[in-house]
N, C-alpha and C positions, 0 to 999 in steps of 0.2 A: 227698635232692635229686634230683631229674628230671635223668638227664644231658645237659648240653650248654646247661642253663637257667642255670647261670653264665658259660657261652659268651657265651649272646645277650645279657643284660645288658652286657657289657664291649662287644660289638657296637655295640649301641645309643647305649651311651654316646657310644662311637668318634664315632657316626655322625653324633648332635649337637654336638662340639665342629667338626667337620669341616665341619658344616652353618655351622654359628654363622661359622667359621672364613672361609669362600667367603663367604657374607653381607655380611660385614663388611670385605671386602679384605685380612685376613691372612692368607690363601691367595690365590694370586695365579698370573696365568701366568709364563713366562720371563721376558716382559720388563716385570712389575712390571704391568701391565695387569690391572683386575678381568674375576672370570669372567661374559658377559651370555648366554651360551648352552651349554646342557648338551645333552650327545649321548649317548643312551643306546644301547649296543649291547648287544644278545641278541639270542636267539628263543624261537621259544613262549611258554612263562612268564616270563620276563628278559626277554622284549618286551612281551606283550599284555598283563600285570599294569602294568607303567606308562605303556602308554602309555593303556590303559582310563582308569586313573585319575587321571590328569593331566591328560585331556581330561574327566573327570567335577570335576574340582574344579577349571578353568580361572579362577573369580573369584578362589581362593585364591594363585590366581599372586603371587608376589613380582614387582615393578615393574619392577624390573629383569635379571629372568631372563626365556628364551625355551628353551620344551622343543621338541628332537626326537628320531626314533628311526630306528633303521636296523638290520634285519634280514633280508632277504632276500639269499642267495648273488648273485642277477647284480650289485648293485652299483647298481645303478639310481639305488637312496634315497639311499647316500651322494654319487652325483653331482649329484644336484637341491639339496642342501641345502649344496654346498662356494659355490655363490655367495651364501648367506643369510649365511656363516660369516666372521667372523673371526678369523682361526686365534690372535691372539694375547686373543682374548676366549675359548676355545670349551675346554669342561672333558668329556671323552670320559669313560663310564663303562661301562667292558666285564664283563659279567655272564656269569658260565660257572663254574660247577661246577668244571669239572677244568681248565679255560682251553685245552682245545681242540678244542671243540664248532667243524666244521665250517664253518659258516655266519659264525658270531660272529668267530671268530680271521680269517678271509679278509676280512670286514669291517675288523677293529680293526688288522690290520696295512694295510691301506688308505687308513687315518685316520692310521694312526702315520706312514708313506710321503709323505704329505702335510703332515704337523704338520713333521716332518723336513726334508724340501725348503723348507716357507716360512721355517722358525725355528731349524732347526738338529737334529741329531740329538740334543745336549746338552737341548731343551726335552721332550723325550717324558717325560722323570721329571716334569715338573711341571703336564701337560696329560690325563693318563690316572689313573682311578682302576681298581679290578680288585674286583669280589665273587668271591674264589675263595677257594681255602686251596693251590690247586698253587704254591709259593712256586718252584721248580726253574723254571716256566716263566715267571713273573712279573717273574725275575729277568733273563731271557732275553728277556722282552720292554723292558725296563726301567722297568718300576713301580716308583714314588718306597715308599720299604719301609716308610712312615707313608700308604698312600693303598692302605690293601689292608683287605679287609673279609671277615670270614669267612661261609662260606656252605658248609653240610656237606651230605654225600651222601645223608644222610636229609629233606633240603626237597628235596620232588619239585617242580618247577619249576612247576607247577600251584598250587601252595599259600607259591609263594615269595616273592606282593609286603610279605608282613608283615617280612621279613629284609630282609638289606643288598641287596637286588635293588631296595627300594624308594626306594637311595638319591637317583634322580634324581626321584623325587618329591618328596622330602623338600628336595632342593637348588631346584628348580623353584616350589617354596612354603615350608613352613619345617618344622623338625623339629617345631612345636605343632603344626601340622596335622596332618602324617604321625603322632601322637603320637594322636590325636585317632581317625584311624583305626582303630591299634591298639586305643584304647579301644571302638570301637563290633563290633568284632571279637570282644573281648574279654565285653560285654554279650550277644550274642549266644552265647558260647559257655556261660556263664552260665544262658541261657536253656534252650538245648538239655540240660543240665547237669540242668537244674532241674523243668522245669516237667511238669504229667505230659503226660502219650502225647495224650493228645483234644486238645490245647491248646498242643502242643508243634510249632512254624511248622517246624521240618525235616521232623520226623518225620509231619508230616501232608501235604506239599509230597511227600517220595519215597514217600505211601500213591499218593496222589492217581497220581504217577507213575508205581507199579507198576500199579494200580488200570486205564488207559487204554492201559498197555505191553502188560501180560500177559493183562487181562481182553477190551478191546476189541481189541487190535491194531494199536494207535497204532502210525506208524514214525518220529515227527519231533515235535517240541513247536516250536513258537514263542514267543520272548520278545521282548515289545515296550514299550520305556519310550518314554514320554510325555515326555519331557525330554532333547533333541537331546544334552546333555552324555554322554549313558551310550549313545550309538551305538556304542562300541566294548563295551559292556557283552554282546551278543548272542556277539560273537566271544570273548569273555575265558572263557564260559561252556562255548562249543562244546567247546575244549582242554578246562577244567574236568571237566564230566561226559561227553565221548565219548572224550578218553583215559582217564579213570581205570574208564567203564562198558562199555569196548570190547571185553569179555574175551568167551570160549567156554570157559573151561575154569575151572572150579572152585578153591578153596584146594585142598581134599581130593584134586586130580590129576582128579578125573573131569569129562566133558562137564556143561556145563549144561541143564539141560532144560526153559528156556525161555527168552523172547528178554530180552535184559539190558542193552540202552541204544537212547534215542532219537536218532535226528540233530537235533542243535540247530540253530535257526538263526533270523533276525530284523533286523530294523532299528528305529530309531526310530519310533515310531508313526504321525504323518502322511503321513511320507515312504511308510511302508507300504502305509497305506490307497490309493497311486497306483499302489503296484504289483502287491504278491500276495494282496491282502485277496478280490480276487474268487473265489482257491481256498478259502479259508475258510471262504465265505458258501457258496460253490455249488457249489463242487469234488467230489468222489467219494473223498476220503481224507479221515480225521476226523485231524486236529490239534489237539490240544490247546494251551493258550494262557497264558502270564503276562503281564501286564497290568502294566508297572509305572510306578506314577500318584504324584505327587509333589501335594498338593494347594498348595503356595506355590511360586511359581515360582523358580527358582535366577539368573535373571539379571534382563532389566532393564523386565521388564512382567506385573504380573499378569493386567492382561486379555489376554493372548496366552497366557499359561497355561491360564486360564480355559475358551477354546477349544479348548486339548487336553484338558483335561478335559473337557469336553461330550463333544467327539470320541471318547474312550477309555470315556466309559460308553458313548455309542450303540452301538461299537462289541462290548462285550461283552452290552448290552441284544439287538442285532439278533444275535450267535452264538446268543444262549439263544433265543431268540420267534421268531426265522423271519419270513417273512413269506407269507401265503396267504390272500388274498381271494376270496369267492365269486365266479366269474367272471375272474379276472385269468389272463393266458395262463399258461402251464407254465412255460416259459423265465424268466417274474417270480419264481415260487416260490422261496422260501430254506427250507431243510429245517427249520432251527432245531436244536435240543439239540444244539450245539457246545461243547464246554467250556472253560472258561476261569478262570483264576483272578487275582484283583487283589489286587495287592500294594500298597497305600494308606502312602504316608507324608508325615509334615510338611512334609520339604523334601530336598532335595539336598544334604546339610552333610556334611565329612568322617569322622562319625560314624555316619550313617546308611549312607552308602559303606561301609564298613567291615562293618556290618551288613548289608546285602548278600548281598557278599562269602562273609562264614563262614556264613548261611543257606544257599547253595547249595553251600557246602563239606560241613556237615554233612547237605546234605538227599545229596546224594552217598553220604558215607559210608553211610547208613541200609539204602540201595538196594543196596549192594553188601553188607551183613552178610544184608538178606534173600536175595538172589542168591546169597551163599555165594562173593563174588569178590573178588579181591584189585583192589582201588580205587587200590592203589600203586602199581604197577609198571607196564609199558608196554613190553613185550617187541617189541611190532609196529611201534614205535615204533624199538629199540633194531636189528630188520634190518635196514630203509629205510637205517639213518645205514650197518652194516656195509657192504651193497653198495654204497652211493654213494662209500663212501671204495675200494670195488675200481675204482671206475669212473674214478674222476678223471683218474689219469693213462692210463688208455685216451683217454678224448674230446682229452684233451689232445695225444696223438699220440705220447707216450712211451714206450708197450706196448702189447700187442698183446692183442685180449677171448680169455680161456683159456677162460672160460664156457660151457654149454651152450645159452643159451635162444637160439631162433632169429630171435625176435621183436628181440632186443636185439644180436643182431649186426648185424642186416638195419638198426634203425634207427640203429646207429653208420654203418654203408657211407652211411645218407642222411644222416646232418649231415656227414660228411665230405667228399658230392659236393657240397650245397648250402653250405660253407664255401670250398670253392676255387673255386666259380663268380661269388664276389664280389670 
């Protein structure tokens, strides 16, 4: 038995009685009130995995729940959303590994602070859920000791929304759904599993990929879905494959010796087409392109689908053909042979989501066994948090910078003039 695969079962289980449990009114807040609004608090992956896909499967919404999310350190999110909130409807889910990721924790005792002052410090056990396994701190925060869900140091947060990270999805619509995903995940993995090399959608997606990285000199791919739900679909991707493809240095300890991730980046397709489509078509850097096209639409009109379809062929029609008429000025000219690839499916369904997902998971992995790089880990990732927590209480006024860099002294002295001049 695969360790930790009787873990996640008992998880799972957890996750749908839990689920069923809020649903149905037998989990309740303090004051006997059902829960109408979930708050999910992360970052990175414990954010953009749910909130990606919450806003991808918005029809699946349960009627009576309302998703949001809050991750950013200033606080900002959590103060726009305290007037949507009813503290005695509003069910907080804090997602952190070790439960005290920087960001996350400043957030959730923020919510707690709040839940506190309206309802009592007694209602925090019954208004906070926790994906961790730090039980020392959970304890300390006062997590109800049946509203904790595990979640281990081997789900690298990139790859986390299939675990109890996904539980605000799953609360936001229903554990069949979220179940559903898993299954389309789960087909996909099947696939990659299976099928051989020429015919295999990862492994042909990270040829393609090394193919315009390494051969042309691509430095950025675009991904553009047809279908306004998966706008947060570009950003869920970028964490995806530029932290896991962000590396310079080999498993074997040695430099790499060529260049080993794109900068992702993207929006929904029409929206697109108004803004950065004209470096595509005319620009002076070759981009390569996912096209991702839903042929039924997910909401509430086919002929508006329709239209992004037109729109998404022309679109990848005019990358490949160019356009250059005898006679027409220079400035008209479109170079043509832009490459692009379309990714064609039925529909938007929490299955296909899911499918997705583990395609660019495993097209990930491929690129990094060719590469000869570790796609797990994220060391550049782990300095940023180290120096930020030396900093804190500098900016804050409580010590004083011991550091050497001059740049970071200079610009402590300016927020500290520009802080007392207001």
């Amino acid at each position: 038995e695969t360790p930790g695969v009787r873990e996640l079962w008992e998880v799972l289980a957890w996750m749908e009685e839990f689920v069923e449990g809020v649903q149905s009114g037998a989990i309740t807040g303090s004051t006997g009130q059902r829960f109408t609004d979930i708050v999910n608090i992360g970052i990175g992956g414990s954010d953009l995995g749910p909130v990606m896909a919450s806003k991808a499967l918005r029809p699946y919404w349960n009627i009576d729940m309302r998703f949001h999310s809050v991750s950013n350190i200033d606080g900002t999110q959590l103060a726009d959303i305290k007037d949507e909130l009813d503290p005695e409807r509003t069910l907080f889910i804090v997602c952190s590994k070790t439960f005290t990721t920087l960001e996350t924790m400043t957030n959730a005792n923020a919510a707690r602070a709040w839940i506190a002052a309206r309802l009592g410090k007694a209602a925090i056990r019954d208004h906070f859920v926790a994906a961790s396994t730090n039980h020392e701190a959970m304890n300390e925060f006062g997590v109800h000791p049946d509203y904790r869900f595990g979640f281990w140091d081997w789900v690298g947060g990139r790859y986390s929304v299939w675990s109890a990270v996904g539980l605000s999805l799953a609360l936001v619509t229903s554990m069949t759904v979220f179940q559903r995903v898993l299954a389309g995940g789960r087909q996909m993995d099947q696939h990659f599993r299976s099928a051989p090399m020429d015919g295999n959608m990862p492994v042909v997606l990270a040829m393609l990929g090394i193919w315009y990285n390494n051969f042309f000199g691509a430095q950025s791919q675009a991904i553009l879905p047809y279908d306004n739900r998966l706008e947060r679909f570009p950003a869920y991707l970028q964490q995806l494959q530029m932290e896991s493809s962000g590396k310079s240095v080999r498993m074997d300890g040695k430099p790499v010796k060529c260049a080993t991730g794109m900068v992702i980046w993207g929006e929904s397709g029409n929206n697109a087409q108004h803004s950065f489509y004209q470096l595509l078509h005319q620009g002076t850097r070759l981009v390569p392109v996912d096209f991702l096209l839903p042929a039924r639409s997910s909401g509430a009109s086919q002929f508006q689908q329709d239209l992004a379809i037109a729109n998404c062929l022309a679109q990848s029609e005019a990358l490949m053909d160019g356009f250059d008429e005898e006679g027409v000025e220079s400035y008209r000219v479109h170079q043509g042979n832009n490459p692009s690839n379309t990714i064609l499916f039925e529909e938007l369904t929490p299955e296909t989501l899911g499918q997705l997902i583990a395609l660019y998971e495993h097209k990930v992995f491929v690129e990094g066994v060719v590469w000869g790089i570790d796609s797990f880990d994220q060391w550049g990732v782990e300095l940023g948090k180290k120096v930020a927590r030396s900093l804190a209480d500098v900016v804050s006024g409580g010590a004083r910078y011991k550091g050497g860099n001059a740049s970071t002294r200079n610009l402590l002295k300016q927020v500290r003039k520009r802080r007392q001049s207001t």
